[in-house]
N, C-alpha and C positions, 0 to 999 in steps of 0.2 A: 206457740203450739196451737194448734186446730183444737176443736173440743173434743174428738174423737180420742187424739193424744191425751187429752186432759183426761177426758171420762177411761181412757187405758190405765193411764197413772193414777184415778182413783182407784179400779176396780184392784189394782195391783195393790197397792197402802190400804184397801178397803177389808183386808184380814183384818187389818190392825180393829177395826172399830169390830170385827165379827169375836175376836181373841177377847178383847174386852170387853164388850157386849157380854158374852157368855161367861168370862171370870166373876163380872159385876153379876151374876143373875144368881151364879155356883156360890160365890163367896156370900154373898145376900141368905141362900137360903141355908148354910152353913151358921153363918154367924147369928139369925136370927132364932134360929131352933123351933119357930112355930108360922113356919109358913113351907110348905110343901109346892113347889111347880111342878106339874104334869109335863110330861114330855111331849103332850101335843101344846101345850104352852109356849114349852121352847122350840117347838116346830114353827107355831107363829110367830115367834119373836124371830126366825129365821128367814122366812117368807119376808116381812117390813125390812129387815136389814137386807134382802137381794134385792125387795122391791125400788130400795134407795137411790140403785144404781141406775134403773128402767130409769125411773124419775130424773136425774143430773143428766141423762143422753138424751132427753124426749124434751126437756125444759131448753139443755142448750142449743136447740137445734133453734128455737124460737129469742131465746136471752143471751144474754153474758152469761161466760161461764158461772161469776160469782154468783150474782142473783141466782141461778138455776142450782148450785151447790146448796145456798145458803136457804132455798124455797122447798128443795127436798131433803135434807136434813133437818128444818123445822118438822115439816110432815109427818117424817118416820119417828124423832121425837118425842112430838107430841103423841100420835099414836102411841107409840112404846108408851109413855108414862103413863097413858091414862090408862091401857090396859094392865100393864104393872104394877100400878099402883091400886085398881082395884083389885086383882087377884093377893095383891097385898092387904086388903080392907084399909089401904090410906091414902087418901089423897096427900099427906104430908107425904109419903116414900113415891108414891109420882112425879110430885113436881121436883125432889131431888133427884129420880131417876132421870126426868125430862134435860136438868140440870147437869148431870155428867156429860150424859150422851151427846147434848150440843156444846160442854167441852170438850171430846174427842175427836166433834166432828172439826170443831176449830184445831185442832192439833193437824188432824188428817189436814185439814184446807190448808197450815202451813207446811208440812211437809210435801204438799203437790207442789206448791209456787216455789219449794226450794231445789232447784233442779239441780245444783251441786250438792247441798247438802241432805238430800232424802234419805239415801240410806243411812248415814252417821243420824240424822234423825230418829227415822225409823226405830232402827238400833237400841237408842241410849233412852226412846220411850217404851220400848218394851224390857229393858233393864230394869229403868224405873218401877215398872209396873211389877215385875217378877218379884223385886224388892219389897214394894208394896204390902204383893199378896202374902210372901213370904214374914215380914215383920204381922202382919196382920193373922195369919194363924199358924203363929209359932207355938199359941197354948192350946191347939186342936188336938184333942185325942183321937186321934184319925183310926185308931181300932176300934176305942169307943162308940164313935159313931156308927161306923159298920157295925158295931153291934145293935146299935140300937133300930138300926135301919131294919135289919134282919129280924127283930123283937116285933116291930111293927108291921114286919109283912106277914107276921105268923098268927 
């Protein structure tokens, strides 16, 4: 495949890391209970994950595709973590955010290079991931919180 096809079949599997990306930020300020993102927070953290893709078509016009996957996925990354992770007040929740995110990206990398199996891919890590979320706040009191949400906007 040309990197044109490639950076297709990224932007195409490139939900996945947006789906996750924004579960990880949702589930994050859920489970933590004392950290609030702004929705223009999540507006940049939306901006760095489109910017990703500018990045993989501009790099490989110049590299291999890897290198230029692997150079712009560091980037957005590291960005994401460090501003995550100060809006978090931690540099420890940075460099595990930094941490996921360039595990996902390694997921996406292998679900592009698998051209029969992308979508059973795709698939069975957004399973996973549903599972995940679902095992992880089974003890949410999902009214509760809308209450409290609603307490704090009054």
């Amino acid at each position: 495949m040309d990197i044109y096809l490639k950076g297709l079949r990224s932007v195409k599997y490139g939900i996945l890391i947006v789906i996750i990306t924004f579960t990880l930020l949702v589930l994050y300020e859920i489970l933590q209970k004392t950290i609030r993102i702004h929705p223009i927070s999540y507006s940049l953290t939306a901006m760095a994950l489109a910017i990703f893709f500018l990045l993989l078509i501009a790099f490989s016009e110049h590299l291999y595709f890897a290198s230029a996957y692997w150079i712009s996925a560091f980037a957005c990354s590291s960005l994401l973590g460090y501003y995550l992770g100060h809006i978090a007040g931690s540099k420890k929740q940075g460099v595990v955010i930094f941490s996921l995110l360039n595990a996902f990206y390694l997921i996406l990398f292998l679900i592009i290079r698998s051209e029969d199996h992308a979508l059973l891919s795709g698939s069975l890590l957004l399973f996973g991931l549903l599972t995940l979320v679902m095992s992880v706040t089974k003890q949410v009191d999902w009214y509760q919180l809308a209450r409290d949400t609603e307490q704090n906007k009054g």
